[in-house]
PDBQT receptor file of N, H, CA, C and O in Angstrom, charges set to zero:
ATOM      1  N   UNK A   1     -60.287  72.202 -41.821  1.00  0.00    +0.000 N 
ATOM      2  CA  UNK A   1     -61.379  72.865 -41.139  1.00  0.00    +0.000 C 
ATOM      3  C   UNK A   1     -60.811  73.668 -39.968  1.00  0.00    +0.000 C 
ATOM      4  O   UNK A   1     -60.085  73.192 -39.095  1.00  0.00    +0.000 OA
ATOM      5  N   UNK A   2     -61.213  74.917 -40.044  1.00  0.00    +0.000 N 
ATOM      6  H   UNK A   2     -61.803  75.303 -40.753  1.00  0.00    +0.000 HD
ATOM      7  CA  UNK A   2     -60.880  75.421 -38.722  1.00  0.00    +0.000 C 
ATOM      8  C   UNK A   2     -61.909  76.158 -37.463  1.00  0.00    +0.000 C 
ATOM      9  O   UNK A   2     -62.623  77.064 -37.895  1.00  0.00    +0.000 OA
ATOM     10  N   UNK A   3     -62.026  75.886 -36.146  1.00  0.00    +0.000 N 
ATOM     11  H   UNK A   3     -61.447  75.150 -35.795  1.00  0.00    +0.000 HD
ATOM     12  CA  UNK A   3     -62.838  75.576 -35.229  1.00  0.00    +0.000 C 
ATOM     13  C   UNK A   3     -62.312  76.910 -34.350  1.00  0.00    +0.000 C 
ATOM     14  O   UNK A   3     -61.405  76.800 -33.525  1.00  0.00    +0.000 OA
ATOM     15  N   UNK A   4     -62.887  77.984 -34.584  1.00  0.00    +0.000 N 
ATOM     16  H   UNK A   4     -63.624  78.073 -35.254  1.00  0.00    +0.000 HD
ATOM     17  CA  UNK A   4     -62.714  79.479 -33.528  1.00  0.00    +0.000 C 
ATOM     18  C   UNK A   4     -63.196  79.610 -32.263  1.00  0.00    +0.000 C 
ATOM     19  O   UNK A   4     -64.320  79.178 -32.005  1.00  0.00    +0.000 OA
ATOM     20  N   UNK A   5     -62.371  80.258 -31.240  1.00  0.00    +0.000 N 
ATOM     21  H   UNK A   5     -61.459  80.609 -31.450  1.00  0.00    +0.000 HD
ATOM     22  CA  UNK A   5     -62.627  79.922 -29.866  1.00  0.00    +0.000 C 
ATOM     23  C   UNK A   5     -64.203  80.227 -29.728  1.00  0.00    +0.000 C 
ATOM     24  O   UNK A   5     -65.072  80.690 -30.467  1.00  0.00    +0.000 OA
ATOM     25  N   UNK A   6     -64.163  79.934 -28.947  1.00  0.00    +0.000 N 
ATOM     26  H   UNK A   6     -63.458  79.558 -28.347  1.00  0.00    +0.000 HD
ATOM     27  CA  UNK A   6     -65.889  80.284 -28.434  1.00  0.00    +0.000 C 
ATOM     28  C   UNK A   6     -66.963  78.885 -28.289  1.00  0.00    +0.000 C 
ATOM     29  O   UNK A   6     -67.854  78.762 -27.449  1.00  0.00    +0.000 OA
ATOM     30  N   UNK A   7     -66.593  77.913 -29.350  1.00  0.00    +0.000 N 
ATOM     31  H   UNK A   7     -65.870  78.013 -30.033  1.00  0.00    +0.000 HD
ATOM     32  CA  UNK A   7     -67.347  77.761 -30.466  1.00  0.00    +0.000 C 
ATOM     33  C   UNK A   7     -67.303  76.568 -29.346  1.00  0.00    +0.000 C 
ATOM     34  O   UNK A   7     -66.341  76.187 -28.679  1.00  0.00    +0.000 OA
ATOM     35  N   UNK A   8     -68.468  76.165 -29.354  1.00  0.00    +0.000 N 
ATOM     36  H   UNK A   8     -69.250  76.474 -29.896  1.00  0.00    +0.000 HD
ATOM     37  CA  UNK A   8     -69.484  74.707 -28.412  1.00  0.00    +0.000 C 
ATOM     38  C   UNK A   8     -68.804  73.245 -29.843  1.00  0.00    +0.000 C 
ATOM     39  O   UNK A   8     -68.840  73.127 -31.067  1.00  0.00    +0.000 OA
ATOM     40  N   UNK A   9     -68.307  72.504 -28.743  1.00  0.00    +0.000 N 
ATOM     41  H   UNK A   9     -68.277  72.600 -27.748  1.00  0.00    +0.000 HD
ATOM     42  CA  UNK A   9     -68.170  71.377 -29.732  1.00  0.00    +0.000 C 
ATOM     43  C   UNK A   9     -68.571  70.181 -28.928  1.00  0.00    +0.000 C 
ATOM     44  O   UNK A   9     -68.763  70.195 -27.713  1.00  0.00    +0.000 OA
ATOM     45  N   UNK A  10     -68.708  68.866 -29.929  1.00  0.00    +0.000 N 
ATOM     46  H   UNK A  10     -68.552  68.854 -30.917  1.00  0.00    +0.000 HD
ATOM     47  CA  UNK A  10     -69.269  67.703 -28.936  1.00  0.00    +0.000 C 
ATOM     48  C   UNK A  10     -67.777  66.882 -29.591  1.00  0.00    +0.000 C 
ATOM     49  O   UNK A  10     -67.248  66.790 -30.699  1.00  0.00    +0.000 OA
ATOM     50  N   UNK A  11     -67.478  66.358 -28.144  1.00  0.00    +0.000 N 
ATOM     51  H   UNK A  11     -67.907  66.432 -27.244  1.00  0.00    +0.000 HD
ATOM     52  CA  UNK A  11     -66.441  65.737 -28.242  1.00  0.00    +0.000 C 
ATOM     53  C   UNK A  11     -66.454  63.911 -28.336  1.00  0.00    +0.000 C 
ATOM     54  O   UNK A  11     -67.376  63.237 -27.876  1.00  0.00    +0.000 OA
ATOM     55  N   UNK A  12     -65.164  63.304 -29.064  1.00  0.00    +0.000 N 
ATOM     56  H   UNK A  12     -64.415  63.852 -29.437  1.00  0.00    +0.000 HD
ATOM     57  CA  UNK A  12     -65.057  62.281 -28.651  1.00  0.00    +0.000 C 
ATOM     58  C   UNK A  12     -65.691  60.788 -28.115  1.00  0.00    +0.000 C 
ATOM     59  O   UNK A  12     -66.010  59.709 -28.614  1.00  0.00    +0.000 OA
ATOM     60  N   UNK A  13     -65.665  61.374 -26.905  1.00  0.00    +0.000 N 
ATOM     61  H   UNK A  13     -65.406  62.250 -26.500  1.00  0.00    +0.000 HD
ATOM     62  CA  UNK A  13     -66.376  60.425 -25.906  1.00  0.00    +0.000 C 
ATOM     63  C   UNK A  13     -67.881  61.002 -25.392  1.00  0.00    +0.000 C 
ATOM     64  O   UNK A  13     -68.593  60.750 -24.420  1.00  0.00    +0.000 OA
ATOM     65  N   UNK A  14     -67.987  61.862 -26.494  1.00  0.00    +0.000 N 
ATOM     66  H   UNK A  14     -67.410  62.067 -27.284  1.00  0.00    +0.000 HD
ATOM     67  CA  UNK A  14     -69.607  61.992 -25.999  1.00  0.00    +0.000 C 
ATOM     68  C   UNK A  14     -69.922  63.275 -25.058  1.00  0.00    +0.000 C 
ATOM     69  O   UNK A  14     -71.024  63.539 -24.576  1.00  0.00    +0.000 OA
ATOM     70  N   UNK A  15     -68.878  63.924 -24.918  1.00  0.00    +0.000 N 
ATOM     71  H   UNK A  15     -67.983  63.710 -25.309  1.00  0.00    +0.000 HD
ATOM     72  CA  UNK A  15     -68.819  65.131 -23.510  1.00  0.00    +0.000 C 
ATOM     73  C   UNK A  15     -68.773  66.220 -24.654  1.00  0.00    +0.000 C 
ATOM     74  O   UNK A  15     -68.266  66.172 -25.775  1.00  0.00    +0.000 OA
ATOM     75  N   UNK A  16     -69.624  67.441 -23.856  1.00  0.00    +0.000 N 
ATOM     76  H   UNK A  16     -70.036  67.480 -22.946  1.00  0.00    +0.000 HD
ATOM     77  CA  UNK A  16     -69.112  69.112 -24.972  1.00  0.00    +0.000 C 
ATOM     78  C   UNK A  16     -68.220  69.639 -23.909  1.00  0.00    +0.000 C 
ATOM     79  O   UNK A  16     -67.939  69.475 -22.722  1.00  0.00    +0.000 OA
ATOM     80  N   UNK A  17     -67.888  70.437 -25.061  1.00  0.00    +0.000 N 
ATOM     81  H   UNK A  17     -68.117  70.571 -26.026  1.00  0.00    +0.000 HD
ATOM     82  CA  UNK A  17     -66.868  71.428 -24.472  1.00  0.00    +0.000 C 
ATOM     83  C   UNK A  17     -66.590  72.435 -25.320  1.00  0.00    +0.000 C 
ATOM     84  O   UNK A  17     -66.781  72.129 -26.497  1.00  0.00    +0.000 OA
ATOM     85  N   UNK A  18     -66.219  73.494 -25.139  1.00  0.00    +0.000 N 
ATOM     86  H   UNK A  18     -66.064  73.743 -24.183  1.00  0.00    +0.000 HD
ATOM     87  CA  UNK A  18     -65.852  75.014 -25.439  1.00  0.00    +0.000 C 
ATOM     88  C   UNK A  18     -64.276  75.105 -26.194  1.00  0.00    +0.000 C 
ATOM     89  O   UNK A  18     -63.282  75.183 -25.471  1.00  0.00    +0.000 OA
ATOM     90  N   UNK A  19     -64.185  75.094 -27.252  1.00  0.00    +0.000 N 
ATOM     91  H   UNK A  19     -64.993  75.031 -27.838  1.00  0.00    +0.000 HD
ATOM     92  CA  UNK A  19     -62.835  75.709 -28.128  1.00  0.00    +0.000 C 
ATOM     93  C   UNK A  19     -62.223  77.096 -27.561  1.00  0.00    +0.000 C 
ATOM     94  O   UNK A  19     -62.820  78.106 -27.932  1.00  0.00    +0.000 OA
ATOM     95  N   UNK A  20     -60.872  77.312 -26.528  1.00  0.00    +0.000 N 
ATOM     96  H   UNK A  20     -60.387  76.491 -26.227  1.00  0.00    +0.000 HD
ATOM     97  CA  UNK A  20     -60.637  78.238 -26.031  1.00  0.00    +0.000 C 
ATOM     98  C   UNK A  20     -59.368  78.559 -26.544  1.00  0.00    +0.000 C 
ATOM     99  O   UNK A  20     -58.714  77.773 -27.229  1.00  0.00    +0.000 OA
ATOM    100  N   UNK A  21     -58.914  79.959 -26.162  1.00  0.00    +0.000 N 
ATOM    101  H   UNK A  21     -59.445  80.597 -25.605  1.00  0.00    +0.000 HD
ATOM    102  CA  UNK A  21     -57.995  80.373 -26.987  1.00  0.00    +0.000 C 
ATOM    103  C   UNK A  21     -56.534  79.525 -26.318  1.00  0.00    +0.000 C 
ATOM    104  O   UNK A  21     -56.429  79.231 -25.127  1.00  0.00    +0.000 OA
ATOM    105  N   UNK A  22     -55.820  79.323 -27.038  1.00  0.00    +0.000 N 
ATOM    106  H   UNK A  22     -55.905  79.561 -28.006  1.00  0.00    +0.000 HD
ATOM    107  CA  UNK A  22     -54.527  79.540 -26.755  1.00  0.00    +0.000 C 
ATOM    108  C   UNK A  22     -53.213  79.954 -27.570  1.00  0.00    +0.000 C 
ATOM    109  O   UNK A  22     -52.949  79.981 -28.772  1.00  0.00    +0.000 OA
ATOM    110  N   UNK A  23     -52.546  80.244 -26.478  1.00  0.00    +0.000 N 
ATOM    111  H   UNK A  23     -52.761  80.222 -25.502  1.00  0.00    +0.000 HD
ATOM    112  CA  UNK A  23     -51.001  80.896 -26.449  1.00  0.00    +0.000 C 
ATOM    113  C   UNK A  23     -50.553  79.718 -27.798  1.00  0.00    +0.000 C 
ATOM    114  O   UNK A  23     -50.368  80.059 -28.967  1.00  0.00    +0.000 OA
ATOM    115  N   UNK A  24     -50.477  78.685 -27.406  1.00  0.00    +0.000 N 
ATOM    116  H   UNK A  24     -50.627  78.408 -26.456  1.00  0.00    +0.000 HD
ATOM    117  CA  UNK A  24     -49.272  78.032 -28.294  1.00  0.00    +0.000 C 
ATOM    118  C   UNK A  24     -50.316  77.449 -29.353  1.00  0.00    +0.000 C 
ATOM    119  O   UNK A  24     -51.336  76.795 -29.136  1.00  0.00    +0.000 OA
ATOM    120  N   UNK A  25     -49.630  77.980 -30.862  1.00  0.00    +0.000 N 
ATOM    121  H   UNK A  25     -48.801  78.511 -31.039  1.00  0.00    +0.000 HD
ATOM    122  CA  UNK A  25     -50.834  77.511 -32.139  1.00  0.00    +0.000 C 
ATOM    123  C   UNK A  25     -50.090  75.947 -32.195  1.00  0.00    +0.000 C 
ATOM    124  O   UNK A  25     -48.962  75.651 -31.798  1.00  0.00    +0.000 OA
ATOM    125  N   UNK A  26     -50.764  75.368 -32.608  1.00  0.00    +0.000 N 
ATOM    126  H   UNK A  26     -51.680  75.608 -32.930  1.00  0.00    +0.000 HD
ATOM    127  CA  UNK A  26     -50.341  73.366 -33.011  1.00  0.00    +0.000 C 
ATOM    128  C   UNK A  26     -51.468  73.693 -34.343  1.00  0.00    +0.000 C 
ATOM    129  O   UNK A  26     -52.566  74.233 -34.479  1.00  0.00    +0.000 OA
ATOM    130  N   UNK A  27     -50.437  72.999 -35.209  1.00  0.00    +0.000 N 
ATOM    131  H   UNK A  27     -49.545  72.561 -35.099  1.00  0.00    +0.000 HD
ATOM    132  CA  UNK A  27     -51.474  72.929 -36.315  1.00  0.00    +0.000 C 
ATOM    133  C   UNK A  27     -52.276  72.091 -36.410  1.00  0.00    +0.000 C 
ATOM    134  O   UNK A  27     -51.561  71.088 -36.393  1.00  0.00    +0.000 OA
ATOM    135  N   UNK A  28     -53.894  71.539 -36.559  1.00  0.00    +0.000 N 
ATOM    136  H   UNK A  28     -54.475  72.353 -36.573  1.00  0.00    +0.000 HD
ATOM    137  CA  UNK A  28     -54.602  70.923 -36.677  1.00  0.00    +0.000 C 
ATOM    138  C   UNK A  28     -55.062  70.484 -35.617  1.00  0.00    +0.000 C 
ATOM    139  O   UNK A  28     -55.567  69.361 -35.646  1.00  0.00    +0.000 OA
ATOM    140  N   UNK A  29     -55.027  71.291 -34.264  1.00  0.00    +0.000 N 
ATOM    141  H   UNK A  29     -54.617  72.203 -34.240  1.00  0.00    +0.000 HD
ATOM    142  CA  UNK A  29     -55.373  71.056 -32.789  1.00  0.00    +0.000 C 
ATOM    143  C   UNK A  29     -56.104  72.124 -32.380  1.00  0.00    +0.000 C 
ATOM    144  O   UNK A  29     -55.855  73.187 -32.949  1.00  0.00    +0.000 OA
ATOM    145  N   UNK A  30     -56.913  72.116 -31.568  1.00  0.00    +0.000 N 
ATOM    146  H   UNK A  30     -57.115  71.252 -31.105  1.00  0.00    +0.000 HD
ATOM    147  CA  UNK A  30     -57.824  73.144 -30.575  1.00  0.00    +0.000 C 
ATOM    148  C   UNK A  30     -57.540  72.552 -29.194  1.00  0.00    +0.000 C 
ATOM    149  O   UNK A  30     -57.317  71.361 -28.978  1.00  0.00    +0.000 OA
ATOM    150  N   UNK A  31     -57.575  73.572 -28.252  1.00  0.00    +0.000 N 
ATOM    151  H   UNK A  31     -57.756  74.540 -28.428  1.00  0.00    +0.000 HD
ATOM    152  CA  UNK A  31     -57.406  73.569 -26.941  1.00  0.00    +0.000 C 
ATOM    153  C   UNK A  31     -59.118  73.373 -26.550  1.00  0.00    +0.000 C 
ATOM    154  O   UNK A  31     -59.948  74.148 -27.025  1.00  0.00    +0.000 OA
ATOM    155  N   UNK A  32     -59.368  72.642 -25.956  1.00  0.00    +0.000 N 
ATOM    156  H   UNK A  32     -58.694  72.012 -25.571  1.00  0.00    +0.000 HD
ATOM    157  CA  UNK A  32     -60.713  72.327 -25.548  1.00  0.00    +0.000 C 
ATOM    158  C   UNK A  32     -60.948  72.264 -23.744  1.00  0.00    +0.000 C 
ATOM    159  O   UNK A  32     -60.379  71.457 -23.010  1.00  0.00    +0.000 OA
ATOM    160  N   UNK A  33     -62.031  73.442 -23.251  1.00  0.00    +0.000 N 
ATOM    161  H   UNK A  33     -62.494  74.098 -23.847  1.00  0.00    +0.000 HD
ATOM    162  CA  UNK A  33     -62.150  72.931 -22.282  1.00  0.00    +0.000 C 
ATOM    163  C   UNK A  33     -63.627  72.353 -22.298  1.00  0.00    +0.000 C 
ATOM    164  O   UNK A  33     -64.557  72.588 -23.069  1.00  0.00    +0.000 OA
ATOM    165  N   UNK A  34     -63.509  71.248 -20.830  1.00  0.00    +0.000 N 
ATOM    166  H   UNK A  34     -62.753  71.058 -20.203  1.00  0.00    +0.000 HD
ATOM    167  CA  UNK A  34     -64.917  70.662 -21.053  1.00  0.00    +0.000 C 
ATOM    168  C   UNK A  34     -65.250  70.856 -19.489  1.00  0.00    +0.000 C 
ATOM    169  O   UNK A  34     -64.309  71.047 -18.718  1.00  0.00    +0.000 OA
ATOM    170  N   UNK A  35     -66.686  70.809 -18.964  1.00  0.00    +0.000 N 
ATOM    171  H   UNK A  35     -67.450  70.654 -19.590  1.00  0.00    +0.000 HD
ATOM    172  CA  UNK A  35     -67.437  70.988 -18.272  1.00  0.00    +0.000 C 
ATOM    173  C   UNK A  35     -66.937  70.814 -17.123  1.00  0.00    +0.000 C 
ATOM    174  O   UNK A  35     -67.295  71.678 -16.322  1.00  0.00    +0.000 OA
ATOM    175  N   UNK A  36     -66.415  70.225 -16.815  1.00  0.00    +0.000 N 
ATOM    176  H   UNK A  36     -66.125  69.523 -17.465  1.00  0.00    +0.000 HD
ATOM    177  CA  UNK A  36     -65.441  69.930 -15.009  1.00  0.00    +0.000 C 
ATOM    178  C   UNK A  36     -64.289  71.143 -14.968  1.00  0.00    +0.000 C 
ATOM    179  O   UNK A  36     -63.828  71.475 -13.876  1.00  0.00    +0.000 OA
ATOM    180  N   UNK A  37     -63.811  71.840 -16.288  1.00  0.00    +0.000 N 
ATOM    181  H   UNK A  37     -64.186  71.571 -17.175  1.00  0.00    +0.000 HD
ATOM    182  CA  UNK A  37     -63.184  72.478 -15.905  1.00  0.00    +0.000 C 
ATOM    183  C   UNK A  37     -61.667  72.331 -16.482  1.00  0.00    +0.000 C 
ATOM    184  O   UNK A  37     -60.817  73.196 -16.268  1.00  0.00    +0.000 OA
ATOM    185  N   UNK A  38     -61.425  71.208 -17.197  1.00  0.00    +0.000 N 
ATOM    186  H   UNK A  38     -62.115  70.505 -17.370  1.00  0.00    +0.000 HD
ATOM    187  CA  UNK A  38     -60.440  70.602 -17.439  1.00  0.00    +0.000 C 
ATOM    188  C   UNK A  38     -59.823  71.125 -18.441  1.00  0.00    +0.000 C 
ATOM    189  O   UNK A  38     -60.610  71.742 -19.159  1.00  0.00    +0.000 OA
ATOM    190  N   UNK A  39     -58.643  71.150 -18.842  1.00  0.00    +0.000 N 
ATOM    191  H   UNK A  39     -58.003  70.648 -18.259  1.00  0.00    +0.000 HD
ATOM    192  CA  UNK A  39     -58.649  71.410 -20.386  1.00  0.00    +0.000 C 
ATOM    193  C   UNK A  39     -57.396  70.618 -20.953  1.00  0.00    +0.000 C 
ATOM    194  O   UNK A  39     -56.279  70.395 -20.486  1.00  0.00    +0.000 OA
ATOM    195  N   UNK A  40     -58.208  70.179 -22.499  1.00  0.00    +0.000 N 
ATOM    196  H   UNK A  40     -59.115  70.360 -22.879  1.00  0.00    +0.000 HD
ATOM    197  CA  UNK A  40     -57.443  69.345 -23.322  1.00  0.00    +0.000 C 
ATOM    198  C   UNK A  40     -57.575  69.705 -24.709  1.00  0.00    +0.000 C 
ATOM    199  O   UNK A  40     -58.440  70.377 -25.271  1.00  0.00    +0.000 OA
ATOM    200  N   UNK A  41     -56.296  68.985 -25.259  1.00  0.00    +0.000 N 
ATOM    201  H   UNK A  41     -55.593  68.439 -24.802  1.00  0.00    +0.000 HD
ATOM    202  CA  UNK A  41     -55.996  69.141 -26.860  1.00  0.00    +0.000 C 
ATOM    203  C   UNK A  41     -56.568  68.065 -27.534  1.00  0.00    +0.000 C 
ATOM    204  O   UNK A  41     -56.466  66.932 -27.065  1.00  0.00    +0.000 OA
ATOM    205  N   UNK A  42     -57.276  68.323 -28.786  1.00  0.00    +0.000 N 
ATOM    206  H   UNK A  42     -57.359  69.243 -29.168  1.00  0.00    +0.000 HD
ATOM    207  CA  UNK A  42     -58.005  67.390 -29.338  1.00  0.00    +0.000 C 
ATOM    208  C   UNK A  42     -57.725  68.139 -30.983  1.00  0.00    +0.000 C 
ATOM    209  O   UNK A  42     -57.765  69.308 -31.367  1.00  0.00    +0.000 OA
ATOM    210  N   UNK A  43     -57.540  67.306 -31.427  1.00  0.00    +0.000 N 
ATOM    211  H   UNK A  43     -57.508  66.356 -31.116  1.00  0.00    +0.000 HD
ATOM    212  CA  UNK A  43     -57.595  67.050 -33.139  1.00  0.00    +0.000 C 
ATOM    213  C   UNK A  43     -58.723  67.605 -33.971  1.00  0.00    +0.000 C 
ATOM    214  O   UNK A  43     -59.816  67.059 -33.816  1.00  0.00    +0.000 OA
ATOM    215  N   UNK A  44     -58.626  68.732 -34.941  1.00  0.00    +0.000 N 
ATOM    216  H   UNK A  44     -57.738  69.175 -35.067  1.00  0.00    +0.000 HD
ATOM    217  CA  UNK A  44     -59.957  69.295 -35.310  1.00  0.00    +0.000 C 
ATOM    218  C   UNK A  44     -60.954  68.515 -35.310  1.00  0.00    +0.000 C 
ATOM    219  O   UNK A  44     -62.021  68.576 -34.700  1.00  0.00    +0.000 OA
ATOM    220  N   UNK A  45     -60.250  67.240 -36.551  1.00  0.00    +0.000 N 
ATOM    221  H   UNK A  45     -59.383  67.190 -37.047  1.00  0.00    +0.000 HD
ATOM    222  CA  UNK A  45     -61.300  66.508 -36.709  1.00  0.00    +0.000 C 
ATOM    223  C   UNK A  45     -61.833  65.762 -36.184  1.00  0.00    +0.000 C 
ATOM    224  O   UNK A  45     -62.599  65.076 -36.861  1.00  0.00    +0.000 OA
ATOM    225  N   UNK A  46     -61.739  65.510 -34.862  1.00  0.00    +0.000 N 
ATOM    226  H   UNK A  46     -61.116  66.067 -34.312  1.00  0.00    +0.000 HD
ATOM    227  CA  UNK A  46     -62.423  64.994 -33.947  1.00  0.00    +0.000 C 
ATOM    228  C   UNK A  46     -63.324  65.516 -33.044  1.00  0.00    +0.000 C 
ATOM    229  O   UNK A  46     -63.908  64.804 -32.227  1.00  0.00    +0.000 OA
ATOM    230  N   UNK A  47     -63.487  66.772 -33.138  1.00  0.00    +0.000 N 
ATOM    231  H   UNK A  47     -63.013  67.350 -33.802  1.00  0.00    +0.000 HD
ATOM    232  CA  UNK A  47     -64.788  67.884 -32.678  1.00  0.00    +0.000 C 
ATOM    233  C   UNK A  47     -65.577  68.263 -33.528  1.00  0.00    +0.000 C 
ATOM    234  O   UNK A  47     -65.160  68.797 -34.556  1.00  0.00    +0.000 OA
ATOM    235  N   UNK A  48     -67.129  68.043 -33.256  1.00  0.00    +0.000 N 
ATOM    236  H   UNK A  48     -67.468  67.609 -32.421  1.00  0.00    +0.000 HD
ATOM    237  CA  UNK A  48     -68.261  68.435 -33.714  1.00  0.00    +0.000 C 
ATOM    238  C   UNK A  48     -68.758  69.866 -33.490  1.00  0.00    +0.000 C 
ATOM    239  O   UNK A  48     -69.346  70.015 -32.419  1.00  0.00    +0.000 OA
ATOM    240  N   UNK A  49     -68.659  70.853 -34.196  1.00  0.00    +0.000 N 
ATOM    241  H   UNK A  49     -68.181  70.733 -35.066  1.00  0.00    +0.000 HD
ATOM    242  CA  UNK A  49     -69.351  72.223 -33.889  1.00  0.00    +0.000 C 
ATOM    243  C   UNK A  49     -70.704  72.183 -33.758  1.00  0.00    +0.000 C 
ATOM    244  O   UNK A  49     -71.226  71.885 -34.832  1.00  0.00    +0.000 OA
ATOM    245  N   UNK A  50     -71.505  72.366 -32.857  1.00  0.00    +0.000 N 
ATOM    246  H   UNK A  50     -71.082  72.608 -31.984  1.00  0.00    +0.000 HD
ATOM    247  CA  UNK A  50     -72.428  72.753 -32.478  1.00  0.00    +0.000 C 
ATOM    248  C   UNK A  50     -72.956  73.930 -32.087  1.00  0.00    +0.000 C 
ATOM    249  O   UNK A  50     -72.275  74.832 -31.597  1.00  0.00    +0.000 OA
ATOM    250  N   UNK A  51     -74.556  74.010 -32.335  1.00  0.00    +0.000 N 
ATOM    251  H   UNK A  51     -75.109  73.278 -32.733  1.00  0.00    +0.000 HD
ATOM    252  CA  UNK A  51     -75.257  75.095 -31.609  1.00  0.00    +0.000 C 
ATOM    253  C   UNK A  51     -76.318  75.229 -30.516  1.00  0.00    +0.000 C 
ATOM    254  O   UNK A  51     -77.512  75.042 -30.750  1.00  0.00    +0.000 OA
ATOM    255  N   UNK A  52     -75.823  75.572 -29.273  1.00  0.00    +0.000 N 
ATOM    256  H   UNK A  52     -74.853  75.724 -29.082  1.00  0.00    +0.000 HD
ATOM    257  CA  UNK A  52     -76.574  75.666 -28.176  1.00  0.00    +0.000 C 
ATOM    258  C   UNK A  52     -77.956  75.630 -28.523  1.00  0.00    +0.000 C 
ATOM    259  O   UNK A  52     -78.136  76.482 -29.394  1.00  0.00    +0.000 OA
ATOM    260  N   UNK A  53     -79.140  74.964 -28.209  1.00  0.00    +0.000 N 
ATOM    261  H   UNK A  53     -78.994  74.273 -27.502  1.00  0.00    +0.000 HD
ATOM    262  CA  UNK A  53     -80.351  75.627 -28.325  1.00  0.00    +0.000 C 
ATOM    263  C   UNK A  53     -80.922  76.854 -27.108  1.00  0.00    +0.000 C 
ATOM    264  O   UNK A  53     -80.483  76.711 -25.967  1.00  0.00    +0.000 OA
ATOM    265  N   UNK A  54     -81.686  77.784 -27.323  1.00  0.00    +0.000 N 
ATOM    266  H   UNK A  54     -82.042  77.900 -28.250  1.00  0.00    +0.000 HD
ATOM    267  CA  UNK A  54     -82.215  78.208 -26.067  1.00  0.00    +0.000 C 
ATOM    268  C   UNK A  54     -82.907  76.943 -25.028  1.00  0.00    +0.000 C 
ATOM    269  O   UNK A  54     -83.540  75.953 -25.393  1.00  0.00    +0.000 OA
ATOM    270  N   UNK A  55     -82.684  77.201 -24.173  1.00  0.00    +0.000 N 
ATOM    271  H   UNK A  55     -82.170  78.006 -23.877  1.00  0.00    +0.000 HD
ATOM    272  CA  UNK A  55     -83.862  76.705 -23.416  1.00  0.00    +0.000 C 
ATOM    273  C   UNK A  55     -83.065  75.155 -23.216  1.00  0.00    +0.000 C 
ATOM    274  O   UNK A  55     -83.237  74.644 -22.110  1.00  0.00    +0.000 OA
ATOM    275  N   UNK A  56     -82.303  74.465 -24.100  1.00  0.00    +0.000 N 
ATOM    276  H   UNK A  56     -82.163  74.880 -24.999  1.00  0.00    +0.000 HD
ATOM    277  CA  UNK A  56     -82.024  73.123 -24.064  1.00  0.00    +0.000 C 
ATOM    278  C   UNK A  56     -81.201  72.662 -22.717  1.00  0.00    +0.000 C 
ATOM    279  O   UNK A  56     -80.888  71.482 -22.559  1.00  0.00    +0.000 OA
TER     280      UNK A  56
């Protein structure tokens, strides 16, 4: 599966966060930042793609 920057995911432990680009490709990894600002590597398959609702 592959997960393109932009793209809202629900992570892990329950937190979303944003699939952002990066410099160095890892195969079967996305660079994830999440809401504080942080950013981490996480395993495709361990991110949920989601879609924002309006208004939510």
């Amino acid at each position: 599966m592959t997960i393109l920057p932009g793209t809202p995911v629900k992570l892990p432990n329950g937190r979303d966060g944003v699939v952002i680009p990066s410099s160095r490709i890892t195969p079967g990894r996305v660079l994830v930042k999440v809401k504080t600002g942080r950013r981490r590597w996480f395993r495709v398959d361990e991110c949920i793609p989601f879609m924002h609702q309006a208004g939510a």
